[in-house]
N, C-alpha and C positions, 0 to 999 in steps of 0.2 A: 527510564522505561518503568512500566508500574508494575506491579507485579501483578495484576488481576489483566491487563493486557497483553501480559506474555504468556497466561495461562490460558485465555480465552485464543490466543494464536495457533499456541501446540494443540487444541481440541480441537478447533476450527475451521483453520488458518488452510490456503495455499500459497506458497510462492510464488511470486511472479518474476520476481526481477531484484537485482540489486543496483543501485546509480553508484558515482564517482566518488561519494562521500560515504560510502557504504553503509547507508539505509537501504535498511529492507523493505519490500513493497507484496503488500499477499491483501487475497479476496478469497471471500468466505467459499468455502465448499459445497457448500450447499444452502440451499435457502438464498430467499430476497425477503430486503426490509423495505415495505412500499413499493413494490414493482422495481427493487434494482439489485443488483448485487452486493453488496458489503464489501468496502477496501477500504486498507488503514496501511499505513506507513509504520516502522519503528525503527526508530532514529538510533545511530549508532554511537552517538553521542550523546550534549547536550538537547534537549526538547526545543529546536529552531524551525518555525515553518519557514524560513525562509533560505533553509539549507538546500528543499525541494527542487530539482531543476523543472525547467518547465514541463518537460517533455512529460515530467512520473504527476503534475501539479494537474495538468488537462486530463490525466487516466483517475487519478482521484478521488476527481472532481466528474467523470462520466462523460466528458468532453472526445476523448477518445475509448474506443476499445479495448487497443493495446497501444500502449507504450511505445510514443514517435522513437525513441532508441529502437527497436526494436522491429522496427519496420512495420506499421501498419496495414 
């Protein structure tokens, strides 16, 4: 995790969710970049996109709203 990503988190940042591998998942408070919301992931480990399950990969990515865990 970098450290100018974790800092830009705590200013920024909201929670959404945690998945099975326990990454965090949060979108910006306020503001849109380009007509969309800001969401970022931080890995609770090593930095693997393919730790992602799918369900947090489609909210990510704008595909869904909320997070098929989560009951859309």
């Amino acid at each position: 995790m970098y450290i100018g990503t974790l800092i830009y988190t705590w200013l920024n940042g909201s929670k959404v969710g945690t998945d099975e591998f326990g990454n965090r998942y949060y979108r910006a408070r306020k503001g849109k970049l380009y007509g969309r919301e800001r969401r970022w992931v931080l890995f609770k480990d090593k930095v693997e996109a393919s730790r992602v399950p799918a369900e947090w990969h489609a909210w990510l990515h704008h595909t869904t709203d909320q997070p098929l865990s989560q009951g859309a």
